[in-house]
C-alpha positions as CSV (number, residue, x, y, z in Angstrom):
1,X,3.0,38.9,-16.1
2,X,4.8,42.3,-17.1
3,X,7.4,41.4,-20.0
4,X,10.8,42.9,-18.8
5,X,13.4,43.3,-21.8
6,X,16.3,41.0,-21.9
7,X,19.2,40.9,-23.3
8,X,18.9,38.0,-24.5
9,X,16.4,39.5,-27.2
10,X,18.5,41.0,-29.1
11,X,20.8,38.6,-29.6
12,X,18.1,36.4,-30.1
13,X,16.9,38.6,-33.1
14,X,20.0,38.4,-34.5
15,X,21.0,35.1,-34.3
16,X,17.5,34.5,-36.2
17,X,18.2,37.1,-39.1
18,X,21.6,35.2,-39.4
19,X,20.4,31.4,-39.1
20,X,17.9,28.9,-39.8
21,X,17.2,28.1,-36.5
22,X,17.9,28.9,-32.8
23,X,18.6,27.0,-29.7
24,X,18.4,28.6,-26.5
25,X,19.5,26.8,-23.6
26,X,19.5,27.4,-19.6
27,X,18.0,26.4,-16.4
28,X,13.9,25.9,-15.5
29,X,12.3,29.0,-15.0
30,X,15.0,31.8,-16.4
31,X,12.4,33.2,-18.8
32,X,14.0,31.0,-22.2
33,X,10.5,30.4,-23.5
34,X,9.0,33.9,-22.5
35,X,11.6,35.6,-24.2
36,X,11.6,33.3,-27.6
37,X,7.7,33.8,-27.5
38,X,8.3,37.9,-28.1
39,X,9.8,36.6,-31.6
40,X,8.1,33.3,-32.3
41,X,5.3,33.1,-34.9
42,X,3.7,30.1,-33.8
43,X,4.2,27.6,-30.7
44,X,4.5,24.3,-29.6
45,X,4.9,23.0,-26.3
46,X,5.8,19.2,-26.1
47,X,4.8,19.4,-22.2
48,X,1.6,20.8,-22.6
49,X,-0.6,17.5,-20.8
50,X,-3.3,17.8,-23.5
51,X,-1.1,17.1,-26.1
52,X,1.9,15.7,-24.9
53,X,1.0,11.8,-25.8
54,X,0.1,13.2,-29.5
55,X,2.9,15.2,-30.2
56,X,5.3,12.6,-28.8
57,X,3.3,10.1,-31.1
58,X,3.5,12.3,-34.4
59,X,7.3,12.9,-33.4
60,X,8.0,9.5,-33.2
61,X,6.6,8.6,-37.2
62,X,6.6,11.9,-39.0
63,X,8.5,15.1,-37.0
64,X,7.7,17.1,-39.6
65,X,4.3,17.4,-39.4
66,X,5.3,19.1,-35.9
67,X,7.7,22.0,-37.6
68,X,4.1,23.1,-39.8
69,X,3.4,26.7,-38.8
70,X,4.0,30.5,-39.1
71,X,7.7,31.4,-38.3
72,X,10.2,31.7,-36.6
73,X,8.4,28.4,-34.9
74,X,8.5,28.1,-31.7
75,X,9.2,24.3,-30.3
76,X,9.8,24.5,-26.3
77,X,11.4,21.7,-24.4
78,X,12.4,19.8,-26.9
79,X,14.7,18.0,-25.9
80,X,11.5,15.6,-25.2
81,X,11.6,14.5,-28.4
82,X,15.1,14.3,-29.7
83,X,14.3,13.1,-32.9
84,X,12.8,16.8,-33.7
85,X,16.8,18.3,-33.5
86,X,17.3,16.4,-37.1
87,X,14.1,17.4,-38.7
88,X,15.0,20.9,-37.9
89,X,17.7,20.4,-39.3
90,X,16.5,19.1,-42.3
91,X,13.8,21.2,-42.8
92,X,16.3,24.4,-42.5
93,X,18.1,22.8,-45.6
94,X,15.3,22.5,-47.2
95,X,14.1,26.0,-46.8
96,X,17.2,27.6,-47.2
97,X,15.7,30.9,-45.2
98,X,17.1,32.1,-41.9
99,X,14.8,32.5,-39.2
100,X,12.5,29.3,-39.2
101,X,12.6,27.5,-35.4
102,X,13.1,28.4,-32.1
103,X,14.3,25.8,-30.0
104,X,14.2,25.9,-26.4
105,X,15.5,23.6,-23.6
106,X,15.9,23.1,-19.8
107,X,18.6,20.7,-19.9
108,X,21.2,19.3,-22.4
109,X,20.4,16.2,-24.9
110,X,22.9,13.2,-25.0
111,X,24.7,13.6,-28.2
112,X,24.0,10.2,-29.0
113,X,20.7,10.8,-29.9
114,X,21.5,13.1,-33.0
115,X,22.8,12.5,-35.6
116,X,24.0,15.9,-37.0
117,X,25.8,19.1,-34.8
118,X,23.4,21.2,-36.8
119,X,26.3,23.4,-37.3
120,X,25.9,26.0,-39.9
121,X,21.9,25.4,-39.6
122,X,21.1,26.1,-35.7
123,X,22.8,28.6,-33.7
124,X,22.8,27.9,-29.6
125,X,22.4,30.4,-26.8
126,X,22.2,30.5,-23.2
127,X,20.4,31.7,-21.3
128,X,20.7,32.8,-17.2
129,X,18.5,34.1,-14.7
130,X,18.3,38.1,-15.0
131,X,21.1,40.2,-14.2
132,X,20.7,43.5,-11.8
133,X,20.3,45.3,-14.9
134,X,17.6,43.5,-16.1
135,X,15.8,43.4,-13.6
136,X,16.1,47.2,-13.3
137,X,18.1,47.1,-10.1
138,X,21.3,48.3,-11.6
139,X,21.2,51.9,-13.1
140,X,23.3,50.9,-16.4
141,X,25.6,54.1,-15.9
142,X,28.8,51.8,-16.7
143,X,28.8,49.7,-20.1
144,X,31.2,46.6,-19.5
145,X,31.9,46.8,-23.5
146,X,32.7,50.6,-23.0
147,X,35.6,49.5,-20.6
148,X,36.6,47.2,-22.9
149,X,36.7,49.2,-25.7
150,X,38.2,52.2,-23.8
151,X,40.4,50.8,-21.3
152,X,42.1,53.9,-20.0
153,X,38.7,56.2,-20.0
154,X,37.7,57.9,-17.1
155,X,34.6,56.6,-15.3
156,X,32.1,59.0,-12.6
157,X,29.4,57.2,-11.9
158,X,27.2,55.9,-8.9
159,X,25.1,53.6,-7.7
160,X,21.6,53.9,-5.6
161,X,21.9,50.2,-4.5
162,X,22.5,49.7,-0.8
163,X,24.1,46.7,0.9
164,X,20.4,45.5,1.8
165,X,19.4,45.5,-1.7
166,X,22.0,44.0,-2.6
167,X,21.4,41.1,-0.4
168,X,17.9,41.1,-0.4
169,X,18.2,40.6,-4.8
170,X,20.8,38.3,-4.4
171,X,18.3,35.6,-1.7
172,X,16.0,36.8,-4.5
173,X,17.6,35.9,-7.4
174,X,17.3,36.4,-11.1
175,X,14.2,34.2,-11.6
176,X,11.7,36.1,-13.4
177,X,8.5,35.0,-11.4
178,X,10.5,36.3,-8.6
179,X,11.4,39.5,-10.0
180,X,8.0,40.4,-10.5
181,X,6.7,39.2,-7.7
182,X,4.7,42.0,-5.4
183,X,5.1,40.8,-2.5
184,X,8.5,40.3,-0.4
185,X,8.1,36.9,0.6
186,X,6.4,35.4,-2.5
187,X,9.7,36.7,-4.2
188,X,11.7,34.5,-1.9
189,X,10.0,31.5,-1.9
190,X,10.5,31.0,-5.7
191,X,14.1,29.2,-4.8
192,X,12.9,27.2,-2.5
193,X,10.8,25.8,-4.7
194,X,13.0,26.0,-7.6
195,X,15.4,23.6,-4.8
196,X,12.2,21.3,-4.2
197,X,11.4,20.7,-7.7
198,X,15.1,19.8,-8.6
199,X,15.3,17.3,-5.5
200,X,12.2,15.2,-6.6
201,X,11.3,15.4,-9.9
202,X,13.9,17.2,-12.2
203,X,17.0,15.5,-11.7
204,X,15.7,12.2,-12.5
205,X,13.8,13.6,-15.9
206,X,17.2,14.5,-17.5
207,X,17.8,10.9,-18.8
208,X,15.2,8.7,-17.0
209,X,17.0,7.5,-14.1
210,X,15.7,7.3,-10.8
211,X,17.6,9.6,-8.2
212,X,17.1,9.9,-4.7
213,X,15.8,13.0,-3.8
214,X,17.7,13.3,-0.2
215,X,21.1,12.5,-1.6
216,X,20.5,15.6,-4.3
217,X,19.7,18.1,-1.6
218,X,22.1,16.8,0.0
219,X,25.0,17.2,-3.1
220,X,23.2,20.5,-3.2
221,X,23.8,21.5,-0.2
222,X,27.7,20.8,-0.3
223,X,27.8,22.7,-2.8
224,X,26.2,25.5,-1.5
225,X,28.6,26.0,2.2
226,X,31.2,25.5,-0.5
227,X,29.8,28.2,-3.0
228,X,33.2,30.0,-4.7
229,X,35.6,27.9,-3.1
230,X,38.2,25.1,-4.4
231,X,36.7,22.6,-2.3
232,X,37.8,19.2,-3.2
233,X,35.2,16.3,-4.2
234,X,37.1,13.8,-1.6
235,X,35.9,16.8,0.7
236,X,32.4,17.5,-0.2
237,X,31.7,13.8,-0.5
238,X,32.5,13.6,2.9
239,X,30.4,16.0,3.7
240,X,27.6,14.3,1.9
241,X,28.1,11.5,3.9
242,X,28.8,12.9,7.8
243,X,25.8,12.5,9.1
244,X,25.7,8.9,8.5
245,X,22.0,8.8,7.5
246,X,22.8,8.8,3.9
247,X,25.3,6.4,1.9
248,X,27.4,7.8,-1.5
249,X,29.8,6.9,-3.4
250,X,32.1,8.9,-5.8
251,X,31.2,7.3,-8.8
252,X,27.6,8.3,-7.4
253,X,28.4,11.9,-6.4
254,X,29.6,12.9,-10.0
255,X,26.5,11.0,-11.8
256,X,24.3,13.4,-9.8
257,X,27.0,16.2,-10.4
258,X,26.8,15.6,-14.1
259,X,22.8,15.6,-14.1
260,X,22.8,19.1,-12.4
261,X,25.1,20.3,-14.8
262,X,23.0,19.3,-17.6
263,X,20.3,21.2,-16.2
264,X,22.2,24.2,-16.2
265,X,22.1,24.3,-12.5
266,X,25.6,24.1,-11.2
267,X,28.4,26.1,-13.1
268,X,31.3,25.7,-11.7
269,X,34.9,27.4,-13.3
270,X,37.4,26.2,-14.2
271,X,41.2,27.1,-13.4
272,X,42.9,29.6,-16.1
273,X,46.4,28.1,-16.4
274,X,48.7,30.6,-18.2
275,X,52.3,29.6,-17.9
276,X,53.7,32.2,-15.4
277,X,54.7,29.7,-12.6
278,X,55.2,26.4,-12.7
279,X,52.4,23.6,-12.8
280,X,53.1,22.8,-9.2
281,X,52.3,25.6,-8.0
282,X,48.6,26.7,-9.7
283,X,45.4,25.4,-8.5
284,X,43.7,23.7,-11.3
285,X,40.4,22.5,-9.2
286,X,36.9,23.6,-9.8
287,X,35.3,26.6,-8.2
288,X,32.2,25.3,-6.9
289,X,29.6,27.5,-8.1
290,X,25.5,27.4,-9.3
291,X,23.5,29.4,-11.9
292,X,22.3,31.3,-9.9
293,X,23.1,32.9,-6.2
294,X,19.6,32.3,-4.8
295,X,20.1,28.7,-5.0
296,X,23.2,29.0,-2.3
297,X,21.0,31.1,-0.1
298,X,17.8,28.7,-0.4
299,X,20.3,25.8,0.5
300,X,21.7,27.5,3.2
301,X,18.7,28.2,4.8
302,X,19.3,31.6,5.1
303,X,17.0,34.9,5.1
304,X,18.1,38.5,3.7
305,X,17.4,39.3,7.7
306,X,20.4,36.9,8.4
307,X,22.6,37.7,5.6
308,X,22.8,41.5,7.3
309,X,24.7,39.8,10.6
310,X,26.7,37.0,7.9
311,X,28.6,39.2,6.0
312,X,31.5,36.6,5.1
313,X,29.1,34.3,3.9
314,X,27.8,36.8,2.0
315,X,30.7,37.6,0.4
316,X,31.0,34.2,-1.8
317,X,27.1,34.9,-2.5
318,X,27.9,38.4,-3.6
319,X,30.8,36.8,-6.3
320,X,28.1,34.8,-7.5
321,X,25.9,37.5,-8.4
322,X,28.8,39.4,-9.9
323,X,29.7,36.0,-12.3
324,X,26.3,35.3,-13.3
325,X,25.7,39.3,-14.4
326,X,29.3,39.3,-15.8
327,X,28.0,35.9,-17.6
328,X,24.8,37.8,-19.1
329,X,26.7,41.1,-19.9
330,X,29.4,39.6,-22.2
331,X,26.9,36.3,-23.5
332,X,27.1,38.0,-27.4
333,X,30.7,38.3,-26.9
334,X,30.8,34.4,-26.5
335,X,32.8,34.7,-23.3
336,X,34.0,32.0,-21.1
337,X,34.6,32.6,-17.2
338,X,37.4,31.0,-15.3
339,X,39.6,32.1,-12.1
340,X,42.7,32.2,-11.2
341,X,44.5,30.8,-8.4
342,X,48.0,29.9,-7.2
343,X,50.0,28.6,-4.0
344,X,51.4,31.9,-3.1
345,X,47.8,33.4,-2.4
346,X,48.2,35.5,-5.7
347,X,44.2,35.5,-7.4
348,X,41.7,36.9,-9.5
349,X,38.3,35.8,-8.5
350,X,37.2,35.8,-12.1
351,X,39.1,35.9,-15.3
352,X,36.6,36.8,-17.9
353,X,38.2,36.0,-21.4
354,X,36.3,37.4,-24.8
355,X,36.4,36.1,-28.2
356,X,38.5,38.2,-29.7
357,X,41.4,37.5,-27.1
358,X,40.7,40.2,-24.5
359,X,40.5,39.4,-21.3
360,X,39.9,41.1,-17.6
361,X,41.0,40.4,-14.5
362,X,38.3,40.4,-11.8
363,X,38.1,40.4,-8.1
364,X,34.9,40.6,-5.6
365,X,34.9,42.2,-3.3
366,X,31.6,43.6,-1.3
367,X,33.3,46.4,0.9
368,X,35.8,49.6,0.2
369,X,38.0,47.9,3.0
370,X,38.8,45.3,0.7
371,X,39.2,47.4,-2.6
372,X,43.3,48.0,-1.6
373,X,43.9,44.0,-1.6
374,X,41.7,43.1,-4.9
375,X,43.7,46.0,-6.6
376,X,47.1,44.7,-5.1
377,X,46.1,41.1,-6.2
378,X,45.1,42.4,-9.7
379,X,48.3,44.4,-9.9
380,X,51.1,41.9,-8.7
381,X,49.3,39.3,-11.3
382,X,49.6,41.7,-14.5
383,X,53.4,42.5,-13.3
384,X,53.5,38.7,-13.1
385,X,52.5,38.4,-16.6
386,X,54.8,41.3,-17.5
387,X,58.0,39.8,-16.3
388,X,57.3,36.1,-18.1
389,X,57.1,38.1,-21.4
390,X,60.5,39.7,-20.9
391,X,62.2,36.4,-20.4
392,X,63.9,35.4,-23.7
393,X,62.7,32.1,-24.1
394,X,59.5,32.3,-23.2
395,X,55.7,32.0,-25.0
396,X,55.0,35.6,-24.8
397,X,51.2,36.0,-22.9
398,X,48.5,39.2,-23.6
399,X,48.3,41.1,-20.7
400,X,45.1,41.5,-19.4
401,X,42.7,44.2,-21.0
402,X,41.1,45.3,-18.1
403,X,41.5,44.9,-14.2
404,X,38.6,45.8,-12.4
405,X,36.9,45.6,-9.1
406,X,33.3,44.5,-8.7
407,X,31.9,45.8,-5.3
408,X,29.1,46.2,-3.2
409,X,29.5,50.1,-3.0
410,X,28.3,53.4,-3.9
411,X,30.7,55.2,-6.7
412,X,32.9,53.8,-9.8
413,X,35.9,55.4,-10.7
414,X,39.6,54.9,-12.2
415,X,42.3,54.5,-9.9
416,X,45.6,56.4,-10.8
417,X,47.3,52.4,-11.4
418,X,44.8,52.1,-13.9
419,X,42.2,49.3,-12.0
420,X,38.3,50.2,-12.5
421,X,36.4,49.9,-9.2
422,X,33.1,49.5,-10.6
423,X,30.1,48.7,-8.2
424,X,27.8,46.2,-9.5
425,X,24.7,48.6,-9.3
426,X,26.3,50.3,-12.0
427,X,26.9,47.9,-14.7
428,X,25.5,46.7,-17.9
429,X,26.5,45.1,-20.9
């Protein structure tokens, strides 16, 4: 399979000239140990069938023996054997050289069964399905650091992608397999599977308890006719349960929440709360949302030939694409991702917050005849913001960085009130 540059590699790369080890995280099939193997000296594989029983065995009396090889060392899925997150450890302190292990991992490890954060001796990553660029859909003409670091430059730029592509890449999805695939309907497919595998096998792996396939697709399936909305539990739960044919409880609902989230496969946001009205009045729930937009569509039982006549469906699809490339531009920059959202219909689809403090506003929106609302909505909330710092009394807030417009269209460029519309064929990191 043709190797296509992430940019997860270079941060990679740095991350192992800085530290003794590296943990990259993410979903099944994102590319995690393809990409660490570009960089890896030697490999292990605690899955591979030949060798599973031994290296289990050997990890269970002596872990070191496993960490014996050319570096950086490569140790993928390891989670398998917890025990090998210490040794690591250890064996980084007893080096005292960057750049030793690779650690790579399809879902997260109880905390219970380490003993040490490994903070200061293994750095963590994650990783997500490709972005447009990536996957050399997007033509990179707008850098998403450049607008932050220039807020007031003027942008010209434009992309090739059509509506159809974008749909067609977004039923797609990032997963490498599927990117690469040659033919249209193999590159489909790879969801569905993806959806299949998590239903019967991957959902109960995570800590060893058996889970009921149909209830997961089902969760699943909630989750994706609620994709980017507030939907309540109470509410999806219910949903679960309407046909009748399948029994759930809430306790059980968010067991089989939690396991999905530790697979990296649902993401949702959370609400950013900045004291501008009162508590009563923001929404604090969870947008609903997966890794991945492809997982919605596969759910949904929906084709890119459909998608063409379902354009407000598409719509929530299209903001996940724009979160999880957002998530991949800015992953260096240790970003988080939240929303805004209160009771007088004022919003920001995403709030994308950096490290340093800067943040940006965000809305989606897929057509130009949209473009005038996601501007007023990004406009009325920085004014918002603007007014609570003039009261006396007040905790002043930063006013956002950057407003911008994610769409579906052809050019980017600066409006004269200062909001970026930048179509997402255009970005990078």
């Amino acid at each position: 399979m043709e190797y296509y540059s992430r940019i997860a590699d270079e941060h990679l790369r740095r991350r192992l000239g800085a530290m003794g080890a590296v943990l990259i995280e993410g979903p099944k099939w994102c590319g995690k140990t393809t990409t660490a193997e570009q960089q890896a000296g030697s490999v292990i594989r605690l899955q591979d069938p030949d060798k599973r029983t031994e290296y289990l065995s050997t990890a269970a009396s002596t872990p070191s023996f496993l960490l014996d090889g050319a570096t950086p060392r490569l140790i993928d899925e390891w989670q398998d054997a917890p025990v090998l997150w210490d040794a690591v450890r250890v064996m980084v302190d007893k080096r005292q050289a960057a750049g030793q292990f690779i650690l790579t991992g399809s879902n997260s490890v109880d905390e219970r069964q380490i003993h040490h954060s490994g903070t200061g001796r293994i750095s963590r990553m994650e990783m997500l399905p490709m972005s447009l660029w990536e996957s050399k859909e997007s033509n990179g003409s707008v850098s998403l650091k450049d607008l932050f670091d220039h807020p007031s430059a003027p942008v010209a730029a434009r992309s090739a992608l059509s509506v159809s592509d974008l749909i067609f890449a977004a039923c797609r999805g990032g997963w490498p397999s599927a990117v690469v695939a040659r033919k249209r309907q193999d590159a489909l497919m790879v969801a569905r599977d993806y959806i299949s595998g998590l239903c019967r096998r991957d959902i109960s792996s995570v800590d060893g308890n058996s889970r009921n396939p149909a209830l997961t697709r089902q969760i699943l399936k909630s989750y994706a006719r609620n994709i980017s909305t507030l939907a309540k539990t109470t509410l999806m739960l219910q949903d679960v349960v309407a046909s009748g044919e399948i029994e759930c409880s809430r306790p059980t609902f968010d067991d089989y929440v939690s396991a999905l989230e530790r697979l990296f496969v649902i993401q949702n946001l959370s609400a950013w709360c900045p004291a501008i009205r009162s508590k009563t009045n923001m929404r604090s729930g969870l947008k609903r949302a997966f890794c991945d937009p492809s997982l919605a569509v596969a759910l949904l039982g929906l084709t890119p030939e459909a998608m063409q006549t379902q354009f407000k469906t598409f719509g929530f699809i299209f903001e996940q694409l724009c979160i999880r490339d957002l998530k991949v531009y800015t992953a260096d920059m240790y970003s988080t991702v939240s929303y805004y959202n209160d009771r007088y219909g004022l919003e920001a689809d995403v709030v994308l917050h950096l490290d340093d403090g800067r943040y940006a506003l965000i809305e989606c929106k897929l057509g130009s005849a949209e473009i005038e609302m996601g501007a007023n909505h990004l406009l009325k909330l920085q004014h918002l913001i603007r007014e609570h710092n003039r009261g006396e009394s007040q905790v002043p807030i930063r006013e956002p960085d950057l407003l911008m417009i994610l769409t579906g269209g052809e050019y980017a460029y600066r409006r004269q009130d200062g909001v970026y519309v930048i179509p997402i064929g255009c970005l990078k990191d």
